[in-house]
N, C-alpha and C positions, 0 to 999 in steps of 0.2 A: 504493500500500500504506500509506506513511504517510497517507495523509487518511481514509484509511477507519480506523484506527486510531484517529488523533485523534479523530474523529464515534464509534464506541465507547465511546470514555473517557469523552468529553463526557456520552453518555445514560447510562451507569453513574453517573459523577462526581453530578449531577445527581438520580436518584435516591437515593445514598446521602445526597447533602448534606440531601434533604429529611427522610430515614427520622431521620438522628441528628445534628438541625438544633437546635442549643443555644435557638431561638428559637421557643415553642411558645404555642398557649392559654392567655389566664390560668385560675388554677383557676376552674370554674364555680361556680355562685351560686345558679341556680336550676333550675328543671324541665326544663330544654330541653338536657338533654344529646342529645336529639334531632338536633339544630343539629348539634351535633359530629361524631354518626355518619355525617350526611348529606353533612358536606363532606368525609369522610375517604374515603367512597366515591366522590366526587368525585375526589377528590385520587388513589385507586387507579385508578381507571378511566382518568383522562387520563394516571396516570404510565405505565399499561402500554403506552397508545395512541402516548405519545412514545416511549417505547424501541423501541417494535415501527415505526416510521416511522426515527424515528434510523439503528436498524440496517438496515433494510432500503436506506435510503440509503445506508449503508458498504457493503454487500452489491453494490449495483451500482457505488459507486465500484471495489472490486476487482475482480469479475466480468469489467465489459464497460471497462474502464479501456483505452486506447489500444494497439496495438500494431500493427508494421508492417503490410499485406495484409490487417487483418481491417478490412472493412465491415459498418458498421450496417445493419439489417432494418428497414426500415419497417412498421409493424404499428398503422394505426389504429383497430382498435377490436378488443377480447376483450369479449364479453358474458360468457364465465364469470365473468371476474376483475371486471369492472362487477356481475355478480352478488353475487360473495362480498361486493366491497366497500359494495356498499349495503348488503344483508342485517347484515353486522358492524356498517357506522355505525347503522344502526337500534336494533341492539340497544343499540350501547354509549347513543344518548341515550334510548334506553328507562328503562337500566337508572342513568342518573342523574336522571332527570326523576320515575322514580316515586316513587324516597323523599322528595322534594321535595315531591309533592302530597300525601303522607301527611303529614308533617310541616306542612305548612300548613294541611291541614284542622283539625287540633289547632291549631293557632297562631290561627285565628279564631273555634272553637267555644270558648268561655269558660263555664267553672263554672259553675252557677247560684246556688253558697254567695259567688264573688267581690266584692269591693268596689271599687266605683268610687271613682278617683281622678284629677283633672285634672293635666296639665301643659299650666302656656302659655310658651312661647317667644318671647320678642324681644331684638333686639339690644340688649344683647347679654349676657341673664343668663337667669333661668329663677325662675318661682315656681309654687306650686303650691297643689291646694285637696283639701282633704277633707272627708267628709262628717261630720257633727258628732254629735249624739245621737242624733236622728233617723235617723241611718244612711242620711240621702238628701242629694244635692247640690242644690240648685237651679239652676234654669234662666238659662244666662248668653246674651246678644245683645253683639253688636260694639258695637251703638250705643251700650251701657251702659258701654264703657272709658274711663276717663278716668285721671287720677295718683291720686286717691284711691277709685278700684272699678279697679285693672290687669287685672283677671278678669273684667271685666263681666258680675257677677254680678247679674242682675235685684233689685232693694231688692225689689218687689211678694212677689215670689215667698218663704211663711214658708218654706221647708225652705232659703232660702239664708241664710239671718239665723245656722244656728250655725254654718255652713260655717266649718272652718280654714282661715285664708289667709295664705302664706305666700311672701310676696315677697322674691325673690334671699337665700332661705335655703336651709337645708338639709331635702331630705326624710328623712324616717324610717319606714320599714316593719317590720310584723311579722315574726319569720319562721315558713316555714310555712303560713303563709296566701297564698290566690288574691287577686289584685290583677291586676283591670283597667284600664290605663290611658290613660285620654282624653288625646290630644296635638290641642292647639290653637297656631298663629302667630297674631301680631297683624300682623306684617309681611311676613317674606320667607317662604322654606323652610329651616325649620330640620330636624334628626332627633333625637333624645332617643337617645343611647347610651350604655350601660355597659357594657363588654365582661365581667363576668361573670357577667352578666345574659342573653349570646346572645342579644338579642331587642330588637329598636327598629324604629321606623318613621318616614316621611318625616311632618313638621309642614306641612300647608299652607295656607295663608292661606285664610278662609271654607270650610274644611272639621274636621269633628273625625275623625279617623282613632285607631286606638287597636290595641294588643297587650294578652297580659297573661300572668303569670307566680304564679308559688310559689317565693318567698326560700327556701331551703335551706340555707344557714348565715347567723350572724350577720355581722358586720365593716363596714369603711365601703370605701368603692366610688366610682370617678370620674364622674362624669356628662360628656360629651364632647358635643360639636355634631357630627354626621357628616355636615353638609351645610354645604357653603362657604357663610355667609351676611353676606359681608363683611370690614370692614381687620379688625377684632376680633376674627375667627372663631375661633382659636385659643385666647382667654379666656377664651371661653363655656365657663367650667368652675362646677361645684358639688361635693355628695356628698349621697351616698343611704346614709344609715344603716342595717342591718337590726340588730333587736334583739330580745331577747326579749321575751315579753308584758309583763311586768310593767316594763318599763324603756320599752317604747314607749305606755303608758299614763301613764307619771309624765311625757312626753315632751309627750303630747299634751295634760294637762292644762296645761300651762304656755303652749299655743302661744291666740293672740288668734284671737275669731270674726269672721266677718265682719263684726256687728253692732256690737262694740268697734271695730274697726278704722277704719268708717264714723262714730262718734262722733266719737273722736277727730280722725278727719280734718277731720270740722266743725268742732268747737271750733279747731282750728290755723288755718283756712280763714279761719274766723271774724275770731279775734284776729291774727291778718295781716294782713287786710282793714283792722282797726278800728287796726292802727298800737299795739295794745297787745305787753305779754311775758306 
């Protein structure tokens, strides 16, 4: 009687702790309140599926619990109850798997007003590229990374000459606006997360994989590594400003193109080389 009890408590205990758990989502950021619905039905479906297992297990703890002269019944197989319980498991991953592919199919059909923007990852910081007047990135190859192109942004290529580049700084977004974002590693597997953002993907090496989003309020935001990429893993932090237009405008004017950036690296290259200051 007490174990079936305790097993009670436990699944009660347990669902209430989750229902009014001081420890919740940060506020959201962007479009994908989506995310949120989808794991909440998550979270209802397997909470009912523990309790209804929980109790049922108390249920036979007191039910069929020991007592002198009674003998157990061997009974190996019930097709009803193999019945019922397929038919329920069915439904229950039915019925979490379908909002999932709703919600993903949104998660890789991107706007066609949205703007491209890069992130590259390596150990163990983060920089980024946007596209400059033109409103186009240029084409970047591996072979082109070096310490002064981190982005291997192709020189050849003009649409990458006013590309913004922006090494182990901080990004800044509009808000409001669609933003698609390209995630490139140079080295391991990284993941580009912001949790009020609901939305990141794995970075991996020789591939560009990409999400994208609509900022929904202003504020600044943590950029997080969600993929173990070493002793540093935990460091690999930045921020992702969103701002209004007129402020991520004054923002952007002030940030160096690529083509600046590539100068300068020469001349420093240069007078290095030459043992001058």
């Amino acid at each position: 009687m007490a174990v079936a009890i305790i097993l009670l408590l436990v699944a009660v205990g347990s669902v209430l702790f989750h229902i009014y758990s001081p420890w919740w989502w940060t506020p959201i950021a962007t479009n994908w309140s989506y995310i949120d619905h989808t794991i909440s039905i998550t979270f209802w479906i397997t909470g009912v599926v523990f309790f209804a297992v929980i109790a049922f297990m108390a249920y036979c703890v007191f039910r069929f619990h020991h007592k002198e002269g009674r003998q157990a019944h061997y009974n190996p197989e019930n097709k009803k109850l193999e019945w019922w319980l397929s038919i329920g498991t069915a439904i229950g991953v039915a019925a979490m798997l379908a909002p999932g592919l709703f919600v993903w199919h949104q998660f890789v059909t991107v706007p066609a007003d949205a703007t491209e923007i890069e992130v590259m990852g390596q150990q163990w910081q983060w920089s980024f590229r946007l596209p400059g007047k033109d409103g186009r990135m240029g084409t970047t190859d591996v072979r082109y990374i070096s310490p002064e192109n981190p982005m291997g942004v192709n020189r050849d290529d003009k649409h990458g000459q006013d590309d913004v580049v922006i090494e182990s700084g901080e990004l800044h977004l509009p808000v409001g606006k669609p933003v698609k974002v390209l995630l490139r590693s140079v080295d391991v597997l990284h993941d580009f997360y912001v949790p009020e953002f609901r939305a990141k993907m794995d970075m991996v090496p020789g591939m560009v994989t990409y999400f994208w989003m609509t900022p929904i309020r202003t504020g600044t935001f943590d950029v997080l590594c969600a993929e173990l990429c070493g002793s540093a893993h935990a460091q690999m932090r930045t921020k992702v400003i969103v701002d209004e237009q007129s402020e991520y405008d004054a923002w952007l004017a002030q940030q160096k193109t690529f083509a600046e950036l590539s100068g300068r690296n020469a001349v420093t290259k240069a007078t290095y080389r030459s043992g001058g200051k």
